[in-house]
C-alpha positions as CSV (number, residue, x, y, z in Angstrom):
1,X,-19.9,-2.0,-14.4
2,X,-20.7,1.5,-12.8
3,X,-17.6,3.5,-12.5
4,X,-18.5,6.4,-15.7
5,X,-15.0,5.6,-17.1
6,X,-15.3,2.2,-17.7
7,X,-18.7,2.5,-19.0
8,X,-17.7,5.4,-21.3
9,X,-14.6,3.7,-22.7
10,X,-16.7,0.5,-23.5
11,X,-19.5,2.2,-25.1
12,X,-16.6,4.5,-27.5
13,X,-15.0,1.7,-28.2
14,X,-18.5,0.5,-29.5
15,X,-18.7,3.5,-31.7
16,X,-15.1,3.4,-33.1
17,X,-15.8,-0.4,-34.3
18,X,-19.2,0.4,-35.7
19,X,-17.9,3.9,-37.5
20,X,-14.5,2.2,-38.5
21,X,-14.3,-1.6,-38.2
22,X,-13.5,-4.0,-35.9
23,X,-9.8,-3.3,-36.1
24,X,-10.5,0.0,-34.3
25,X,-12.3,-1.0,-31.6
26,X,-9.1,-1.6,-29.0
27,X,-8.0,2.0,-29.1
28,X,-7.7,3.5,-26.2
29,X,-10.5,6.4,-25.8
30,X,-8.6,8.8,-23.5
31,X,-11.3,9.5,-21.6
32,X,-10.4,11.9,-18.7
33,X,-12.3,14.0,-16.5
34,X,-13.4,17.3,-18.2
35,X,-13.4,21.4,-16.6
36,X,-16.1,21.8,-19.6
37,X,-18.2,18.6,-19.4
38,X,-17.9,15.1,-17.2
39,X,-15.3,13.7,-19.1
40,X,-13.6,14.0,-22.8
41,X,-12.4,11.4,-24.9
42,X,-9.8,12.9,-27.1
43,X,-9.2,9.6,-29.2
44,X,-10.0,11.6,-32.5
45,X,-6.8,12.9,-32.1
46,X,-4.8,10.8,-32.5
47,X,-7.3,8.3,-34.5
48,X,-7.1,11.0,-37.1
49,X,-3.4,10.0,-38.2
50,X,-4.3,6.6,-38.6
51,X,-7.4,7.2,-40.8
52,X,-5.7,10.3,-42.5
53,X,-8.8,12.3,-41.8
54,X,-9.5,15.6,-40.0
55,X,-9.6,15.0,-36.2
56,X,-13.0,17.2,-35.8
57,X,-14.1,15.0,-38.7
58,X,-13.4,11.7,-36.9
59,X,-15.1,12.6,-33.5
60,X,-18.4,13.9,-35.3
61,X,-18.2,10.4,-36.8
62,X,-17.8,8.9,-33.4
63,X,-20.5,11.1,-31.4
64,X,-22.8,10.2,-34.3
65,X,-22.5,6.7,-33.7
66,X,-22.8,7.0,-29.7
67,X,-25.4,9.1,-29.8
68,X,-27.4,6.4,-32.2
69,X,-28.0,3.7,-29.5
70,X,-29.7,4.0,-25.5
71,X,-26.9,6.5,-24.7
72,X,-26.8,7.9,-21.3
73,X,-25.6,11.4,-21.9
74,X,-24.9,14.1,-24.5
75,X,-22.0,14.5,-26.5
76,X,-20.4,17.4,-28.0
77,X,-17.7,17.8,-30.6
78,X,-15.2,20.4,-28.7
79,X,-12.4,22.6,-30.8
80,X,-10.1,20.3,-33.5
81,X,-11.6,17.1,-32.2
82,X,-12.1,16.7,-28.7
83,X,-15.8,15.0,-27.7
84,X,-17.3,16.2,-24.7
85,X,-19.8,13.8,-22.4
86,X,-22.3,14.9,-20.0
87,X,-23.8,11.9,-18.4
88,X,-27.8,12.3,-17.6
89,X,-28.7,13.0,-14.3
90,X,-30.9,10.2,-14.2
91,X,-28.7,7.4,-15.1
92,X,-25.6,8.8,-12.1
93,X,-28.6,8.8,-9.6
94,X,-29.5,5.0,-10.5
95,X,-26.0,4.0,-11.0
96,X,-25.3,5.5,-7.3
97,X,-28.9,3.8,-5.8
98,X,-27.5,0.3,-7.0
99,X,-23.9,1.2,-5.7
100,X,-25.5,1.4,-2.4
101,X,-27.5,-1.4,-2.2
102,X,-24.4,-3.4,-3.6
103,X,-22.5,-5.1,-0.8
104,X,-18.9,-4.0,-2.1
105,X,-20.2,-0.6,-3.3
106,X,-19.8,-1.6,-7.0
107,X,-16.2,-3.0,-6.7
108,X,-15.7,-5.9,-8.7
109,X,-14.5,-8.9,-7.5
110,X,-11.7,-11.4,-8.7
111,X,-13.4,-13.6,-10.9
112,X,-10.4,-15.8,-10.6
113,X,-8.6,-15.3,-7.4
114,X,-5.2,-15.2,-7.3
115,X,-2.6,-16.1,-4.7
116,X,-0.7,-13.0,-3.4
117,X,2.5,-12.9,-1.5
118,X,3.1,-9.5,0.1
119,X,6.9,-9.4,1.4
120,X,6.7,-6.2,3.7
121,X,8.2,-4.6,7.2
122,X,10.4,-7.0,7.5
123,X,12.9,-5.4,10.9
124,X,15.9,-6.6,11.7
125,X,15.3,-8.9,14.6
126,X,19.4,-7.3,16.0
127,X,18.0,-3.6,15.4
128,X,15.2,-1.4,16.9
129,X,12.0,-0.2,14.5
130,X,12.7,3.2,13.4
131,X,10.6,5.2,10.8
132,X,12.4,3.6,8.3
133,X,10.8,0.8,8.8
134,X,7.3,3.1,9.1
135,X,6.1,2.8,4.8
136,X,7.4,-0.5,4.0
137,X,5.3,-1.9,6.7
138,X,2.3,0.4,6.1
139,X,2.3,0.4,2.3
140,X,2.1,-3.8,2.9
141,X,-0.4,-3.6,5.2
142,X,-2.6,-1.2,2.8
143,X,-2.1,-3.8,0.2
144,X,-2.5,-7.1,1.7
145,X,-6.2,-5.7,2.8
146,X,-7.0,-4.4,-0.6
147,X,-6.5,-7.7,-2.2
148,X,-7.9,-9.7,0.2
149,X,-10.9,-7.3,-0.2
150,X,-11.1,-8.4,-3.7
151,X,-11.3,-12.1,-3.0
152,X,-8.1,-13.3,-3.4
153,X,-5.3,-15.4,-1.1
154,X,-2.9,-13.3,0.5
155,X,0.0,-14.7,2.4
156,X,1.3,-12.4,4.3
157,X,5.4,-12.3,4.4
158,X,7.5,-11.2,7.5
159,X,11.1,-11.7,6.4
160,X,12.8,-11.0,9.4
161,X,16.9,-10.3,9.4
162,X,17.1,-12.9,12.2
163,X,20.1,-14.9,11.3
164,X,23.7,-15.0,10.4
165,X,27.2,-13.6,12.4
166,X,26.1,-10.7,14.3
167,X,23.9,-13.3,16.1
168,X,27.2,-14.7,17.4
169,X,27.8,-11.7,19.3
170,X,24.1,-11.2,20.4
171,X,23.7,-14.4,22.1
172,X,27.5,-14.1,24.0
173,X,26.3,-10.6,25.1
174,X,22.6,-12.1,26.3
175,X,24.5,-14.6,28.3
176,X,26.6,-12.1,29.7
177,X,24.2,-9.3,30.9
178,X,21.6,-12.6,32.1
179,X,18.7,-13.9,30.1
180,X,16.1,-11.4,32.0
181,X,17.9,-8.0,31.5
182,X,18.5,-8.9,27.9
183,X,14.6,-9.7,27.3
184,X,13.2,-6.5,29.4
185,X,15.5,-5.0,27.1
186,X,14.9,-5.9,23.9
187,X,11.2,-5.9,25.1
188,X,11.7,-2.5,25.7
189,X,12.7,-1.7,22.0
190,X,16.4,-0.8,22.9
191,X,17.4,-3.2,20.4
192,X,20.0,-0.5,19.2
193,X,21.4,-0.1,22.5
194,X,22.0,-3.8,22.9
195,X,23.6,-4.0,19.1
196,X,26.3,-1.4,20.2
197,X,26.9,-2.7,23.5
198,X,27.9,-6.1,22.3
199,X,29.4,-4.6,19.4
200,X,31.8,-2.7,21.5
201,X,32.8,-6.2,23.0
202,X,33.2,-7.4,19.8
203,X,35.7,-5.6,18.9
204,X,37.8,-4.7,21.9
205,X,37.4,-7.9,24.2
206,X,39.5,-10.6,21.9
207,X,38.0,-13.3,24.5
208,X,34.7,-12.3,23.6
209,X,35.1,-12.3,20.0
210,X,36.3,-15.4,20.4
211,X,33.3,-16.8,22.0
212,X,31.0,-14.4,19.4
213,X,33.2,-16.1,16.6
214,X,32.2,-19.7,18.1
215,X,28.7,-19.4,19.1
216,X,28.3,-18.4,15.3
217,X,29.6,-22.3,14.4
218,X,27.0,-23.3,17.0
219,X,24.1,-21.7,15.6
220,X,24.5,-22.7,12.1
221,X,25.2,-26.2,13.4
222,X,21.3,-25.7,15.0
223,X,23.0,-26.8,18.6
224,X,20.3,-27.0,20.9
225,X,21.9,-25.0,23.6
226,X,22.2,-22.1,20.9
227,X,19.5,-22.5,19.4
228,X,17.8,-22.2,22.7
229,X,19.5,-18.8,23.5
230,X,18.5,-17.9,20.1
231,X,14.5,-18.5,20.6
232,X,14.8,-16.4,24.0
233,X,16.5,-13.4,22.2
234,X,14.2,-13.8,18.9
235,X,10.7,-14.2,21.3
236,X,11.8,-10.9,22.8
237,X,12.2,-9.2,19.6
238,X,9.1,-10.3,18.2
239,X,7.2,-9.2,21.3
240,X,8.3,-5.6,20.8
241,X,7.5,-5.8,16.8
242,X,3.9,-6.8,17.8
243,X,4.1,-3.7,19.9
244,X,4.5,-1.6,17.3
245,X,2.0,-3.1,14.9
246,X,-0.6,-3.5,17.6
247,X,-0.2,0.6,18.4
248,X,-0.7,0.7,14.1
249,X,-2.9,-1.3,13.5
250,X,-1.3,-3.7,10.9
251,X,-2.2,-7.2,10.4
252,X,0.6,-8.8,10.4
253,X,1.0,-11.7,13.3
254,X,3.7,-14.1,14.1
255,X,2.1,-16.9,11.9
256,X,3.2,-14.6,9.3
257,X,7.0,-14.8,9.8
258,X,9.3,-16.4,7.5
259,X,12.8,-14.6,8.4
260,X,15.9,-15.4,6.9
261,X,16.2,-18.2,9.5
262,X,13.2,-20.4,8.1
263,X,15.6,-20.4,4.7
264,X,19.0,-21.4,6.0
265,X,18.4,-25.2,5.6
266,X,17.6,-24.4,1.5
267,X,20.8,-22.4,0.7
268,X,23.3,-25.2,-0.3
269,X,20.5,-26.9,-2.5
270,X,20.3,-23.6,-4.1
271,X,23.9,-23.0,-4.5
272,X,23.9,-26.5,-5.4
273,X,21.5,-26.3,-8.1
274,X,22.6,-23.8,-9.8
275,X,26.4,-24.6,-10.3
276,X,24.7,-28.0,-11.7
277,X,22.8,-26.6,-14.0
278,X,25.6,-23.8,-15.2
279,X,23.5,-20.8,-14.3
280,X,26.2,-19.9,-11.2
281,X,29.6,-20.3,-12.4
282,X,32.8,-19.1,-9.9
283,X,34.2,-16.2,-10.2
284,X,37.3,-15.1,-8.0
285,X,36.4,-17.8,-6.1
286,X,32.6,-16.9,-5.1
287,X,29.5,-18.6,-7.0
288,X,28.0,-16.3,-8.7
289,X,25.0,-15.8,-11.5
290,X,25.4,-13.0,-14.4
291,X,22.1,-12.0,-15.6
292,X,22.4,-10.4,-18.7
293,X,22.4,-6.2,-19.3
294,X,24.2,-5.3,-16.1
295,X,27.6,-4.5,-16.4
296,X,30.2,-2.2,-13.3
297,X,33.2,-0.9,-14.0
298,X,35.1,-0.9,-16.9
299,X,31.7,-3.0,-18.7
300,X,32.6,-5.6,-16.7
301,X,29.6,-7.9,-16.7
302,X,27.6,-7.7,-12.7
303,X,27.8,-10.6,-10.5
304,X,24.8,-11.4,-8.6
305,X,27.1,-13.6,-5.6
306,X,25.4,-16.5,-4.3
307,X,28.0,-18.2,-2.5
308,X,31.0,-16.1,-0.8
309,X,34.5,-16.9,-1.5
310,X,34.9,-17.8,2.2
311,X,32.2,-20.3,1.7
312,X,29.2,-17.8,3.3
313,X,26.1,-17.0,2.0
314,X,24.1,-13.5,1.7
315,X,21.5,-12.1,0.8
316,X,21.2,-13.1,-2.4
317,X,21.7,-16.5,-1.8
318,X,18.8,-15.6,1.1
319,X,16.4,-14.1,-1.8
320,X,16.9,-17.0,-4.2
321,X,15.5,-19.4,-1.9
322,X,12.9,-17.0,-0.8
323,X,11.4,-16.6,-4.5
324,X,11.9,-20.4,-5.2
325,X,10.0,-21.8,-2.0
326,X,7.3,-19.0,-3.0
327,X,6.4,-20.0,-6.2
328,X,7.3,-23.7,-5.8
329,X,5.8,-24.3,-2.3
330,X,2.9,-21.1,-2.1
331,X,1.9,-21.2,-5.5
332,X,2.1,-17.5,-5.9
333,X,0.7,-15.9,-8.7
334,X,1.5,-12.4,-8.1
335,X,4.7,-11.5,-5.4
336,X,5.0,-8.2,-4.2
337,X,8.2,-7.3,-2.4
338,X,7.5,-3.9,-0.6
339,X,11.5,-2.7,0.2
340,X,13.2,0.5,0.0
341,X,13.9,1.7,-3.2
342,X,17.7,1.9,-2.9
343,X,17.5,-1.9,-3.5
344,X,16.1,-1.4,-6.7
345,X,19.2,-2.9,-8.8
346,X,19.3,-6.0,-6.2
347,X,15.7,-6.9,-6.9
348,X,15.8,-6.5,-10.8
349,X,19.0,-8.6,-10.3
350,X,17.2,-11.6,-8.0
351,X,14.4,-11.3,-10.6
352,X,16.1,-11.7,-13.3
353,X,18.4,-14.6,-11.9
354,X,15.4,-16.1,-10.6
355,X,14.4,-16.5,-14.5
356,X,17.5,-17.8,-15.6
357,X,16.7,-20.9,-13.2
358,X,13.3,-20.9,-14.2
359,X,12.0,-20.7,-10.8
360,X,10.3,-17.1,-12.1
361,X,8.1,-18.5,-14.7
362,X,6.6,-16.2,-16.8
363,X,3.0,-16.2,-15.5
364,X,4.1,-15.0,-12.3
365,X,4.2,-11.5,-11.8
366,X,6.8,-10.8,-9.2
367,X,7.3,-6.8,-8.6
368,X,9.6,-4.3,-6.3
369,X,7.1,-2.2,-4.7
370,X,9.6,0.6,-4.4
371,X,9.9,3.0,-1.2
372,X,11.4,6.5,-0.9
373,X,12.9,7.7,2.2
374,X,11.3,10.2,5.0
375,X,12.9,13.0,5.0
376,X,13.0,15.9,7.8
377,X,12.0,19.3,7.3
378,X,15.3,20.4,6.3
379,X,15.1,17.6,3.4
380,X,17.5,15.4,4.7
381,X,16.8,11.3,6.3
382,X,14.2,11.7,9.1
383,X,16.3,11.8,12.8
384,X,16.7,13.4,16.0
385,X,18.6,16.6,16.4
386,X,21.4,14.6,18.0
387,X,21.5,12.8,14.4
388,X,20.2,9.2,15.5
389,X,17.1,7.5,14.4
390,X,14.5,7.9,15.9
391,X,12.3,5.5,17.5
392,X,8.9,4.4,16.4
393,X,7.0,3.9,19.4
394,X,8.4,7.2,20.4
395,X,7.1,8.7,17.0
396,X,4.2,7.1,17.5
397,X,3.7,8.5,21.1
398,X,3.9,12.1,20.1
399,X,1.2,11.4,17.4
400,X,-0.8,10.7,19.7
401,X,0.1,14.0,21.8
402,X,-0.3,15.8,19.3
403,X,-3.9,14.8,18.5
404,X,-5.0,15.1,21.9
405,X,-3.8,18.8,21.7
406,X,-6.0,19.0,18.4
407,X,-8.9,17.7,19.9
408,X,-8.5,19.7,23.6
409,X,-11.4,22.1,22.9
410,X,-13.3,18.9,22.6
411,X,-15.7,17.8,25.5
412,X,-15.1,14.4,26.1
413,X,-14.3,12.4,29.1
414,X,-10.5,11.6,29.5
415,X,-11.1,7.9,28.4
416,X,-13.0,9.3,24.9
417,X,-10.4,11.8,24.0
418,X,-7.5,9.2,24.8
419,X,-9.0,6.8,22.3
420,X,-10.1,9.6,19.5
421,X,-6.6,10.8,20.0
422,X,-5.2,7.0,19.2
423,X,-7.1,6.8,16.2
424,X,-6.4,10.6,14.7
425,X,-2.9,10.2,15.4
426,X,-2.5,6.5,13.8
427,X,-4.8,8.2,10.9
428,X,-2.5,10.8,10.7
429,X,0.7,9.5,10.4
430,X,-0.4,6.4,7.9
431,X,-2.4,8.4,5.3
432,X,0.3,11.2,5.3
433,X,2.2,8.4,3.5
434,X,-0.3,6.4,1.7
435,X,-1.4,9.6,0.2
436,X,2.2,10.1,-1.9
437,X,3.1,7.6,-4.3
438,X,5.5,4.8,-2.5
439,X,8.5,5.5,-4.3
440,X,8.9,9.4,-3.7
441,X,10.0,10.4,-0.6
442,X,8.1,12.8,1.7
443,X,8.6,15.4,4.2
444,X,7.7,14.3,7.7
445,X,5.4,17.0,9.4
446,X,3.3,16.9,12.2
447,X,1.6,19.7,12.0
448,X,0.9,19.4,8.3
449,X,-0.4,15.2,8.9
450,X,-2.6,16.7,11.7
451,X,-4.5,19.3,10.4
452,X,-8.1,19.3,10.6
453,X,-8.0,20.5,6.5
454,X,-6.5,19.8,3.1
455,X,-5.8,16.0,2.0
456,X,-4.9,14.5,5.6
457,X,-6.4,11.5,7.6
458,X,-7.6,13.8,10.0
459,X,-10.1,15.8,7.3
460,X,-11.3,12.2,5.8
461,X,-11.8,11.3,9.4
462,X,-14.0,14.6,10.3
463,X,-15.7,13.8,7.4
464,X,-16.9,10.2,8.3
465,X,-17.7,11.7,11.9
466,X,-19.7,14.6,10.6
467,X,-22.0,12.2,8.6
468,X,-22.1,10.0,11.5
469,X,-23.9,13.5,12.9
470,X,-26.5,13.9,10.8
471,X,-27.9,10.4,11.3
472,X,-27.4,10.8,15.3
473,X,-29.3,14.0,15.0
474,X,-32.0,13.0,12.9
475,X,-32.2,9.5,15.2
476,X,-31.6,7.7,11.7
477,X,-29.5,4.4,11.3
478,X,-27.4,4.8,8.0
479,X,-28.7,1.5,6.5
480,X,-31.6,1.9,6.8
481,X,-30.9,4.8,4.4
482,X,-31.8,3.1,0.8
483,X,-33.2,5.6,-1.5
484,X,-33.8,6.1,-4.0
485,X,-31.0,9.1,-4.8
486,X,-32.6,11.7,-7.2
487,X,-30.3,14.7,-8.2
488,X,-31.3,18.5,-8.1
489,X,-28.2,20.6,-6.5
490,X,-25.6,20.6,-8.9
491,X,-23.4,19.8,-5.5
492,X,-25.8,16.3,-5.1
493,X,-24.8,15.6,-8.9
494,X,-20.8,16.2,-8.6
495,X,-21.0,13.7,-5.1
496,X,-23.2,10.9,-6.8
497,X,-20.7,11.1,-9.5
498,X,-17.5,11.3,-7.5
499,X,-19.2,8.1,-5.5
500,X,-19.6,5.2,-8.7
501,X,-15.5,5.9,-9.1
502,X,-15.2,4.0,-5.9
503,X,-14.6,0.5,-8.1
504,X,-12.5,1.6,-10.0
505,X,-10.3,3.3,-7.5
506,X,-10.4,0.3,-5.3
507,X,-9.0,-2.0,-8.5
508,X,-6.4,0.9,-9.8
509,X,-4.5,0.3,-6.5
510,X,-4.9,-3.0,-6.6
511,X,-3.2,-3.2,-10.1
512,X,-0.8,-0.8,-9.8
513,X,-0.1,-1.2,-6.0
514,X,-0.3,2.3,-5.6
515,X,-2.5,3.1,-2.3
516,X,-2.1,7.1,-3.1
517,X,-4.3,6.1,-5.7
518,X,-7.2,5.4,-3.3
519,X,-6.4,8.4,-1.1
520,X,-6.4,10.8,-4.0
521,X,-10.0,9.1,-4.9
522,X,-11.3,9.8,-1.3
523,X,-9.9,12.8,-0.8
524,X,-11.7,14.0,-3.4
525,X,-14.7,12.4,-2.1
526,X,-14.5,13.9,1.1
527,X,-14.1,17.1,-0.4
528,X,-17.3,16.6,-3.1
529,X,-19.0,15.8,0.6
530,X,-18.0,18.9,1.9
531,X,-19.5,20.7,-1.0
532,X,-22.8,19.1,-0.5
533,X,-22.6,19.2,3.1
534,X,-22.8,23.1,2.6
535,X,-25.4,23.5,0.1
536,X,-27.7,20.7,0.6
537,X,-29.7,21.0,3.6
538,X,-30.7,17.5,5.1
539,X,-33.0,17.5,7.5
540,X,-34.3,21.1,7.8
541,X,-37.9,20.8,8.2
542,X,-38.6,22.7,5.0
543,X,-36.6,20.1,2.8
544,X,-39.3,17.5,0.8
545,X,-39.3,14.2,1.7
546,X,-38.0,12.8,-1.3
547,X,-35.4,15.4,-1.4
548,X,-34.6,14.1,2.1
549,X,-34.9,9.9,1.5
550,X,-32.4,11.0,-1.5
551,X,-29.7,13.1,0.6
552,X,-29.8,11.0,3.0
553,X,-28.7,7.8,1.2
554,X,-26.2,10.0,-0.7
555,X,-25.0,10.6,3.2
556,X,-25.2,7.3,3.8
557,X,-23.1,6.1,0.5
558,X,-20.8,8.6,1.1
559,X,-20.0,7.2,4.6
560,X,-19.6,3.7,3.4
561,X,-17.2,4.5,0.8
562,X,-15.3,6.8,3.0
563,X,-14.9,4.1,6.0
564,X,-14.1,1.1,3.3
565,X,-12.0,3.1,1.5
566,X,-10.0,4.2,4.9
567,X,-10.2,0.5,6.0
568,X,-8.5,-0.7,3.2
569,X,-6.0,1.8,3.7
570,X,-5.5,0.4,7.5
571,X,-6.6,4.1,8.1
572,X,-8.7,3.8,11.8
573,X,-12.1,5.9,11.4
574,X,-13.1,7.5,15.2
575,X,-16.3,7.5,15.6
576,X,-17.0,11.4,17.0
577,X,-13.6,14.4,16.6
């Protein structure tokens, strides 16, 4: 255990049981980082109630009892009650030695791994990628790597939209433009433009809504003819999704897709099942399950419709199967569905249902990983002037523009710059929305994502480079860098410290999947770095040589937690800006 936190909470909870009993000693410490000292536990507070004694009274009590055993720090009764902890110098500069010469920089691995199944990106395979589909793929993608960092099994879920009617009118309008035009098309990412155009035929050409109307019977019938057509438009599609995830860097591959297609065969077992068992009932002639506590207009109870009237199925009836086979046939122990947050009531719906049928049991945690919108600078859903989506790739191209332009009083060859320019624009774009909390929605700004200061991928990324620096100057390899750390400069104390949080930073988003967690902790990092980078001279020749072994390692710690931390984050680290 190395993250001061942790260590501190254990070691008051300690006190508490050995000042007040055993039944004290789960109460939550409070511990929080301090403006007047490290941290401050204010559980006196609140401990005072409960022991109907005077706050102050309660935490002299408390420090009394830390400061009895090997305690590493002082502590200080603050105000009406608050304790104040100032952790030796000494012990952060051992803690931080061991946290570098620990392979996962003091991050503690599942014990007992799990088996994780991340739903995320997930396109429609009859639509283009836009930027709506930008977080939920990137938020994923942060999170499969961070729990597969840990140790445990990740199964990676692509749930495509790749089946149902509108593929009636697809395949009719891919035979009628020619099997090659339709695949340099979709190819092209232009899946938008081929939507509308056989959309249009749809519904003003009655001979070819008759055709779209009867390939639909075809493809649900698996015909091999149309099921043919169907693999030739879907191997299109895909081919332009890996595009995109190639240019981002996202892990995803086409072992991991399980679209709504892979499902289709399961649906009438799970209508099936559930009118057997009594847990769907009809309603107005559709199949439908009523979890209790959600009621629409008038109190009517919600119906959560697994079977149409007409006979057709949906999403729901999509979603059932989907959490069923995953716990059933994956084994999951955790399921994280990473969607927009507008289907919020959908999701607490298919949860609940999925109870009722029992095919949620209770020691499977299955969660809505909830994602705000991107908004435009005039606060409003991220689009072109002309008030269409706008296209990723094309996003993703001016990025990379843009970067260039940053770095253009750079001296690099044209091939350098090109590929500094990839990864700073990628950076740019994926931390500016890993660093807000998934569900809020954030403005989408170039010029903010790109800048070379304040908490953006571009200033983490300067930082790693500029480290990078100081061992290319002082013809030093980084791991060879071991130590040990000693502390002087108050600016080498607040670094070391800011390092042994990496752990627990690492497991916070982890928990919570909450990757802004984990950018907060290395922004603050990289900005403790900057701090030190300032103050601390490194290899000026009038700097001891202990002084230097120590600032060095610090540099060299700081670098590892920087580029794992970024890693995990899918964030690519350039190695000059």
């Amino acid at each position: 255990m190395t993250d001061p936190q942790l260590v501190l909470t254990e070691r008051v909870q300690q006190a508490l049981a050995a000042a007040f009993g055993a039944d004290y000693s789960d109460a939550d410490p409070l511990i929080r980082p301090s403006q007047f000292a490290d941290f401050q536990a204010n559980v006196a507070m609140s401990l005072g109630k409960r022991l109907r004694r005077a706050p102050r009274e309660v935490a002299q009590e408390i420090a009394d009892r830390l400061t009895e055993a090997d305690f590493p720090g002082t502590v200080e009764v603050s105000g009406p009650g608050f304790l104040n902890i100032t952790l030796d110098d000494p012990w952060i500069a051992r803690e931080a030695t061991e946290v570098l010469a620990d392979p996962h920089l003091g991050v503690t691995m599942a014990s007992a791994p799990q088996t994780v199944v991340v739903d995320y990106s997930a396109p429609n395979a009859a639509k283009e990628m836009h930027v709506g589909h930008l977080r939920t793929t990137i938020v994923g993608d942060a999170l499969v790597r961070v729990h597969e960092y840990l140790g445990n099994r990740v199964i990676r879920q692509n749930h495509l939209g790749d089946w149902g009617t509108p593929f009636g009118m697809l395949i009719e309008h891919l035979l009628d433009i020619g099997e090659e035009a339709a695949v340099a098309q979709l190819e092209a990412g232009e899946g938008n433009e081929y939507y509308q155009a056989a959309r249009v035929k749809f519904d003003s050409d009655p001979e070819f809504n008759k055709r779209a109307r009867a390939r639909v019977v075809t493809l649900q019938a698996e015909e091999p003819e149309t099921m043919r057509l169907w693999h030739i438009f879907m191997n299109a599609t895909v081919r332009y999704f890996n595009k995109v995830y190639t240019r981002l860097g996202v892990t995803l591959t086409d072992e991991d897709i399980a679209g709504e297609s892979m499902y289709n065969p399961m649906l009438a077992q799970v209508c099936d099942e559930l009118a057997e068992r009594g847990i769907a009932v009809v309603s107005d002639g559709a199949l439908c399950v009523f979890p209790p506590g959600y009621t629409g207009r008038e109190d009517q109870p919600l119906p959560f419709m697994i079977r149409k009237s007409d006979g057709g199925y949906g999403y729901a009836t999509t979603d059932m199967a989907t959490i069923r086979y995953r716990v059933q046939d994956l084994k999951a122990d955790r399921i994280l569905y990473v969607i927009g947050a507008t289907q919020s009531l959908h999701m607490s719906m298919l949860f609940d249902s999925a109870r009722m049928a029992g095919w949620l049991p209770d020691h499977v945690r299955a969660e809505h990983v909830q994602i705000g919108s991107v908004l435009g600078s005039d606060g409003k859903m991220f689009k072109t002037r002309s008030g269409k989506s706008i296209k990723l790739l094309e996003l993703l191209d001016e990025a990379e523009v843009r970067a260039a332009a940053v770095l253009a009083d750079r001296d690099y060859d044209d091939a350098t710059r090109a590929e500094i320019a990839h990864g700073v624009g990628m950076g740019a774009v994926k931390y500016a929305d890993l660093s807000v909390s998934h569900d809020s929605e954030y403005v989408f700004d170039f010029d903010r994502m790109l800048a070379l200061t304040g908490n953006t991928g571009p200033y983490l990324q300067y930082a790693t480079a500029r480290i990078r620096s100081v061992f290319r100057k002082g013809g030093i390899v980084p791991a060879e860098s071991t130590g040990p750390i000693v502390l002087g400069h108050p600016a080498e104390r607040a670094l070391a410290l800011r390092l042994l949080g990496f752990g627990a930073a690492v497991e916070e988003m982890a928990e919570g999947s909450a990757p802004h967690r984990l950018a907060a902790f290395l922004f603050d990092t990289a900005s403790a770095f900057t701090a030190f980078y300032e103050n601390c001279p490194v290899l000026k020749a009038d700097v001891e040589e202990a002084t230097r072994v120590s600032r060095l390692a610090l540099c060299a710690l700081t670098l590892r937690v920087l580029e794992t931390g970024l890693d995990l984050l899918g964030v690519p680290v350039p190695e000059r800006m």
